[in-house]
Structure formats: structure tokens, C-alpha cells
N, C-alpha and C positions, 0 to 999 in steps of 0.2 A: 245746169237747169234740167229739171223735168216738167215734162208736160204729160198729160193723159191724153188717150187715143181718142175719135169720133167718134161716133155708131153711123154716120156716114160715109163712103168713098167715092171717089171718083175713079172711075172705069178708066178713062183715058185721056193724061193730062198731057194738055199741047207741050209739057218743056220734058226734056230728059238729058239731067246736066250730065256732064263728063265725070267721071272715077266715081261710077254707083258702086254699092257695096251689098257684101250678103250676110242677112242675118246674122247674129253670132250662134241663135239657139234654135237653127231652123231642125236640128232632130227634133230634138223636144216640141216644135208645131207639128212634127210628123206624125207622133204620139197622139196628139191630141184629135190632127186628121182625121186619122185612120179612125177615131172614135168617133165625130162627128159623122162619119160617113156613114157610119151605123142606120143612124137617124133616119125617121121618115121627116116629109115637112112637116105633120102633123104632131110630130114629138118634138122637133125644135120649136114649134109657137106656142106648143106647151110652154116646155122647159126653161124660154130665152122669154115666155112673155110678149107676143111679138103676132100682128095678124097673120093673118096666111097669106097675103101674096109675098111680103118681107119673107116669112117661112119659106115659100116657093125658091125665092129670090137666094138666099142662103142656103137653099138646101142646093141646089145646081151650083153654086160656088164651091162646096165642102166637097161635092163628087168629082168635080170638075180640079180638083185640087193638086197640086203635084209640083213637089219639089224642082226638077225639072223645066218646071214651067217660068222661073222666076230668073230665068238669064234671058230668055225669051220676052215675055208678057209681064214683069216685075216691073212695078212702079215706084218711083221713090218716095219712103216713106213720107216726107214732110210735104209733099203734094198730093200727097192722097186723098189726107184725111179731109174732112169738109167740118161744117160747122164753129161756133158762133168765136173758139176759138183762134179754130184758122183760117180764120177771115182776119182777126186783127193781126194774127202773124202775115198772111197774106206772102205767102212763102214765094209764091208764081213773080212778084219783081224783085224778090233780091237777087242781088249780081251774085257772079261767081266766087269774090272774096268771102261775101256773106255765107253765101253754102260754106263753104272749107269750115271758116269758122263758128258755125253752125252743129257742122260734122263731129269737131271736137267739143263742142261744150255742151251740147244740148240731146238727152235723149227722151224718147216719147216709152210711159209702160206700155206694156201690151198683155192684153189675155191672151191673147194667139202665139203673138212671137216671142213674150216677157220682158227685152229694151231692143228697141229701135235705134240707130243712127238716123239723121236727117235724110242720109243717100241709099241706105238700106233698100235692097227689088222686096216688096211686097205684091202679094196678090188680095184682090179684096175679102172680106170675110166681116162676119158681125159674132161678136163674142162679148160678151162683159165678165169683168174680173169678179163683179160681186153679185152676180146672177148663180144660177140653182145645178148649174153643170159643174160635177164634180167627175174629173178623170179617174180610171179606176186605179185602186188601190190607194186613191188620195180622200182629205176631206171636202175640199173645195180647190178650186184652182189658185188659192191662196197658196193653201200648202203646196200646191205641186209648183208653184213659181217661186215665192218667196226665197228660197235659198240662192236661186241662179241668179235674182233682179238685184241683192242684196249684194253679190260679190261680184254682177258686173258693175253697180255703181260704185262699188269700193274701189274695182282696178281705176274706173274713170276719176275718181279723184285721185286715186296716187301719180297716174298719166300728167295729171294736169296742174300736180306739185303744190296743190294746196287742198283744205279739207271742207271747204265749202259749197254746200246744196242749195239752191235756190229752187223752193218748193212753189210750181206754177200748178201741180198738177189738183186734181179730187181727192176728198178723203178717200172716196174708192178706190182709188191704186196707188193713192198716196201709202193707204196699209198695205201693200204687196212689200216694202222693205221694213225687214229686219232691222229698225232704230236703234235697238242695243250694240247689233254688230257691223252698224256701218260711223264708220269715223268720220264724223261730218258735222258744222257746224250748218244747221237749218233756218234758214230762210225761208219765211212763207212773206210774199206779198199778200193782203188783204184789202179790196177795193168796196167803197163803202158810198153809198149817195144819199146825199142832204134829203131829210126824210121830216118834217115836221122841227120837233125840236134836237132831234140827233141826226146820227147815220147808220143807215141798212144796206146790209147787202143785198143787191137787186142778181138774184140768180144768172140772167141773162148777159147783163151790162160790165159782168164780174169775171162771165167767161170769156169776153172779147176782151177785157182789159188785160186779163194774163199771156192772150196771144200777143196783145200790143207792147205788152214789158216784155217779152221774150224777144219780138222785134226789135225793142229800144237797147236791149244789151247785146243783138249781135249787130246790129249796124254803130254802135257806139262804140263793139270793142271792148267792153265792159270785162276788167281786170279784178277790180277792191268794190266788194259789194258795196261802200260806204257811198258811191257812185251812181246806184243802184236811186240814191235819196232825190236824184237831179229828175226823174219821172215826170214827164208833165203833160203826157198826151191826152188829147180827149177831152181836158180841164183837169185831171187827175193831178195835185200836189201830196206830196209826205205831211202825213199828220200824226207830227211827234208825240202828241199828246195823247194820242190814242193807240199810238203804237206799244208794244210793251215785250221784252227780250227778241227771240227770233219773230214775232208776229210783228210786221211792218204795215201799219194803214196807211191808206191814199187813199183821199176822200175828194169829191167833187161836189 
């Protein structure tokens, strides 16, 4: 599974389970650091779009920033993030089976760190993958991630001995992989609410349902995506009829 990151964090979450892990691509955040640091706050609420105390707010993060820091102060990724997502994952009561298997099946994009594990030490930071920051020598943080995010999802499927993606995340970071050169058969869940005479997706109600399937296949254990069709949270059923190749709807 992927999932896309918040624009929220949380500074300091009361759980900090056993065998956290570190980044795979934390050079490559180091890079991008060191470029951030540059920054006044006033050029990050430029360039990220973003008020100034957020600006303020990030720009003391990006200084304050340091590899070092994350054996120490390192939070783990899947409690970090906040919003409307991970609320429906609600990361903070799954047990400790859950995490393990979590750890292996599930990674979050990232603009900052490019894939996450569940147990990954992050430090907080606000970054968007399809926002106006481009590191140098790159066009966008597109190009300077997509190679790396492309071939760690590729190890993770070969790891995991079959070739299927379950697409929880945005089309924002959903474009951060290379679809050509990843082997994988895609899965997007698509969540739709009774709207008049059809169904729409309601932005909001769309992103808690993706944390809540992401939820529903690690506490299930979820092996054969066809498994994937049993969904029922919320009021949400599989709606065959609306579904059509890898695009799966659930509608309420």
C-alpha cells in the first residue's frame, strides 16, 4: 500500500513503539536540507504558498534540522502525520502485530524523505511534492525523487513476493512513480457518496476512507487484494458496477 504524507505533524506523539527504523533516503533529505536552510521565512511562504507564522514555523524546523537529530528526537513516521487521513488509520491503537505488519506492507511518499516505513525516525518538516521548490540541478522535486521512490517500491514488491500496489495515496505523489518501470499490478480504491441521482467524491470523506482501508487491510491481514472487496466501514460497500479494471469504487 501507499499512502501520501500530511501537511500536518505532530511534535510529540505519547507511543514510541520498539524496532523504529531510519529512513532509507535520508542523504538525499540531507540535500534537500541544506537547501532549505538557505531560505528566509519569507521565501518559504513564497515559494510553499503558505502564511507566515507556518513560514516562521518551518523555517525553524529546516534550521533546526539535522540528521543526527533522528536517533534522538525522531518520530515514527505513521504517528506523525495528522489529518483527515490519519485519523481513519488512527495509527496511535494499533497493537504491535499491526505495526510489524504495517512496517512490511505499507509505505507513505514523501517530498522530504521520498518512502517512508511505518517505523521510520522522522523530524517534522512541511514540504509538497507538487509545490514550486525545485532542488538544484533538478526540474521539480518530481525529478529529483522519482527515480529513488520508483525502485524502492519495486524492491518492496519483489520483498513481498507478489506484484501488487494498492493505490491509497493523491494524484500528487501518486505521480512521484515511474508506472512504466514499476511492476506492479495498481490498485486504486475510489470512495464515492450518494449525491442526488449518482456518486461523487466528497474530497474530505475520501481522505479518511483511504486511512480506514489502509486500516481494514492491516488489521485483517489482507494477502489477495480480491479480499480487499469485503470493505465495509463507515457504510462504504464495493460497487461493481461502477468499478472498472484497477479503479475499484465503494460507494455509501
Amino acid at each position: 500500500m501507499i499512502l501520501s504524507p500530511a501537511k500536518t505533524m505532530q511534535e510529540n506523539p505519547d507511543r514510541h513503539p520498539e524496532g523504529m527504523t531510519v529512513p532509507v533516503f535520508l542523504e538525499k533529505t540531507e540535500v534537500l536540507a541544506r537547501e532549505l536552510k538557505k531560505f528566509s521565512a519569507d521565501t518559504l511562504s513564497d515559494v510553499m504558498k503558505i502564511n507566515p507564522a507556518l513560514a516562521q514555523l518551518n523555517y525553524g524546523r529546516f534550521q533546526q534540522w539535522d540528521v543526527a537529530k533522528h536517533e534522538k528526537a525522531g518520530i515514527p513516521a505513521l504517528l506523525s502525520y495528522q489529518g483527515e487521513v490519519f485519523r481513519g488509520l488512527d495509527a496511535a491503537s494499533l497493537g504491535a502485530e499491526d505495526l510489524r505488519f504495517a512496517q512490511e506492507h505499507l509505505r507513505i511518499l514523501s517530498a522530504f524523505y521520498g518512502v517512508l516505513r511505518p517505523l521510520d525516525r522522522v523530524l517534522p518538516y512541511r514540504l509538497e511534492m507538487g509545490g514550486r521548490f525545485s532542488p538544484e540541478g533538478f526540474r521539480s522535486l518530481y525529478d529529483f525523487w522519482k527515480p529513488a521512490i520508483t525502485g524502492a517500491m519495486a524492491a518492496a514488491l519483489a520483498e513481498q513476493g507478489d506484484n501488487v500496489l494498492v493505490n491509497l495515496a493523491s494524484n500528487e505523489y501518486f505521480k512521484s512513480l515511474d508506472k512504466k518501470n514499476l511492476p506492479a499490478r495498481v490498485i486504486t480504491p475510489v470512495f464515492k457518496e450518494s449525491r442526488g441521482n449518482g456518486f461523487k467524491v466528497v474530497t474530505v470523506y475520501a481522505k479518511k476512507a483511504r486511512g480506514l482501508m489502509a486500516r481494514f487491510i492491516i488489521q485483517n491481514r489482507i494477502s489477495h487484494p480480491d479480499e480487499m472487496k469485503l470493505f465495509e466501514e463507515a457504510g462504504y460497500f464495493f460497487n461493481d458496477s461502477l468499478s472498472k479494471g484497477g479503479e475499484w469504487v465503494f460507494t455509501r
